[in-house]
C-alpha positions as CSV (number, residue, x, y, z in Angstrom):
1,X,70.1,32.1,151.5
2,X,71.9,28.9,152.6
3,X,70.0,26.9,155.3
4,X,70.9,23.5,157.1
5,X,68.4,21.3,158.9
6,X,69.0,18.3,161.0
7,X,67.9,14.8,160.0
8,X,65.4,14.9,162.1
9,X,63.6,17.9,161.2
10,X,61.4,18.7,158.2
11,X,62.7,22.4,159.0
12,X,64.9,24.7,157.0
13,X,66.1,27.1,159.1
14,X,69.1,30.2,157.8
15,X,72.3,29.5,158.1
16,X,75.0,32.6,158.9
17,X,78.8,32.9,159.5
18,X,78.2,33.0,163.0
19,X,77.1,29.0,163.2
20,X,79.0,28.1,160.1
21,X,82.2,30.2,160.0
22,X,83.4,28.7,156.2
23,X,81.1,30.5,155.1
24,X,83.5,33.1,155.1
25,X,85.3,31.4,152.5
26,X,82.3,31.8,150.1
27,X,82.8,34.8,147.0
28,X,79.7,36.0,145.5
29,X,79.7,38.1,142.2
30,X,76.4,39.1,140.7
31,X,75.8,39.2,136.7
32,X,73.3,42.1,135.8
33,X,73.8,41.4,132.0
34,X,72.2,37.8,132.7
35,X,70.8,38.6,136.4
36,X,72.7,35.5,138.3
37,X,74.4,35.2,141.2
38,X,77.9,33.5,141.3
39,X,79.0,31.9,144.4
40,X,82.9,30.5,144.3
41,X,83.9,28.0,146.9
42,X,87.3,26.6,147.9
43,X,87.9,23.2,147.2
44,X,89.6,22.4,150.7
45,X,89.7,24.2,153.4
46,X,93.4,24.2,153.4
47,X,93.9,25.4,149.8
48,X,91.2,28.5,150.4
49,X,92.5,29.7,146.6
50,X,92.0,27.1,145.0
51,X,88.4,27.3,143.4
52,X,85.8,26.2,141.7
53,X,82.1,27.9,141.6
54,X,78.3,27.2,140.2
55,X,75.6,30.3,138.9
56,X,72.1,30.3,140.4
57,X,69.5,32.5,138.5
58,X,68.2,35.6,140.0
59,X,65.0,36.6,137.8
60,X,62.5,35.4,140.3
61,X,60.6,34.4,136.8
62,X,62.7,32.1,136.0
63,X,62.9,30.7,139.6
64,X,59.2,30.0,139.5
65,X,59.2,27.7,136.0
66,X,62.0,25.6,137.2
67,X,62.0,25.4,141.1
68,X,60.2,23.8,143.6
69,X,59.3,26.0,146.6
70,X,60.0,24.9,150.2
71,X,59.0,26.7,153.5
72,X,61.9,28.2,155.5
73,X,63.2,29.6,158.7
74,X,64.5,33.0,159.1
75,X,64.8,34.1,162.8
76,X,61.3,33.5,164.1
77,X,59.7,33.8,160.8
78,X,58.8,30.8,158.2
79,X,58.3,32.0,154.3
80,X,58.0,30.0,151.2
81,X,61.4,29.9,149.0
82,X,62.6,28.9,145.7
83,X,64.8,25.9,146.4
84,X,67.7,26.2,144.3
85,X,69.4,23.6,146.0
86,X,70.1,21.1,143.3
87,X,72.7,23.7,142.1
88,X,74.5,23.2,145.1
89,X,77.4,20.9,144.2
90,X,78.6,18.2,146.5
91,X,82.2,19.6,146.9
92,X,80.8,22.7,148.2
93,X,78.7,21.2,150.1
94,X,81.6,19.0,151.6
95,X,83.8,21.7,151.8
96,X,81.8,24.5,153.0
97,X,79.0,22.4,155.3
98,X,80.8,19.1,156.3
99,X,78.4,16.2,157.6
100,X,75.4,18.7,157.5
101,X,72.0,18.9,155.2
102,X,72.7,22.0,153.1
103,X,70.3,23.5,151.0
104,X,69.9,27.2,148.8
105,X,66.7,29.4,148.9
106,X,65.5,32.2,147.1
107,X,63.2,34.6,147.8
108,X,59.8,34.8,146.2
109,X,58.9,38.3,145.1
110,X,56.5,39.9,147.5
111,X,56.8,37.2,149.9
112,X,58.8,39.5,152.1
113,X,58.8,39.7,155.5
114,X,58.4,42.8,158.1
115,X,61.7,44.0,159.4
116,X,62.2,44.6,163.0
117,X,64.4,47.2,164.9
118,X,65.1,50.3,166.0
119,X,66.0,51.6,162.9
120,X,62.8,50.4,161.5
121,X,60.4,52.0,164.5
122,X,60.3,55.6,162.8
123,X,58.5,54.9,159.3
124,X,55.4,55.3,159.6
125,X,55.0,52.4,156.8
126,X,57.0,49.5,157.9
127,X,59.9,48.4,155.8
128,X,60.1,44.9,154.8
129,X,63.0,42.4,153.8
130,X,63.7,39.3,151.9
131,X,66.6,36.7,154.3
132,X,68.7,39.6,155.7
133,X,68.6,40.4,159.3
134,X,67.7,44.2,158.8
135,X,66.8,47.2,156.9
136,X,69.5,49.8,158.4
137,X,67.9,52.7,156.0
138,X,65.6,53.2,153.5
C-alpha cells in the first residue's frame, strides 16, 4: 500500500487513485516463482510508456528480517506495516507523487483488520482484510 503524510504529521495515512489519480499510471505484476511484487512507473507523465520499475518482496518472512515496521492509516483504522519504503525510487516518487512524502507498506500477517459492509453483515464469522477497502465474497 502507498501512503503519503503531510510534513506536519507523524501519520501515514493510504493513499488511492481517487486523491492521487497517477496512480493510474502504476503496472503491478506479481512473481510466484520468487513471491515479489513488481510495480512499473512512467518516467514522466507525458511519456506514460516510457518505463522503468523496482521489485518489493512479498514473503512476509522476509519483510520481518529486513524492514522496519511503522503504524499506518487505512480508513479509520491504524495497523503496524512493513515499511518498504526505501525501495521506492526517487523518480517514482517524483513522477507518480510530486512535492508529497511517499512511502510503501506491507501488511504483517495476521495483523488484519475487520472488514465492514453489507456484503460482510451475513457471515456469521466476520471476514477480515489486509489495505483493501472490502471483502466483496468469501
Amino acid at each position: 500500500m502507498f501512503a503519503t503524510r503531510k510534513s506536519s504529521s507523524d501519520i501515514w495515512t493510504f493513499a488511492s487513485q481517487r486523491g492521487h489519480p497517477q496512480m493510474a499510471l502504476l503496472h503491478t505484476t506479481i512473481d510466484p516463482t520468487n513471491n515479489t511484487l513488481t510495480i512499473s512507473y512512467p518516467t514522466n507523465i507525458k511519456s506514460p510508456n516510457k518505463r522503468r520499475s523496482f521489485t518489493v518482496p512479498l514473503d512476509t518472512n522476509i519483510a520481518k528480517q529486513k524492514y522496519p515496521i511503522t503504524n499506518v492509516q487505512i480508513w479509520s483504522n491504524q495497523l503496524d506495516a512493513y515499511d518498504l519504503s526505501s525501495r521506492i525510487p526517487t523518480e517514482c516518487r517524483e513522477v507518480i507523487f510530486p512535492k508529497l512524502e511517499v512511502g510503501l507498506y506491507a501488511m504483517i500477517n495476521g495483523n488484519e483488520r475487520p472488514a465492514k459492509g453489507k456484503c460482510c453483515d451475513k457471515y456469521e464469522k466476520k471476514p477480515r482484510t489486509g489495505f483493501a477497502d472490502i471483502v466483496s465474497e468469501l
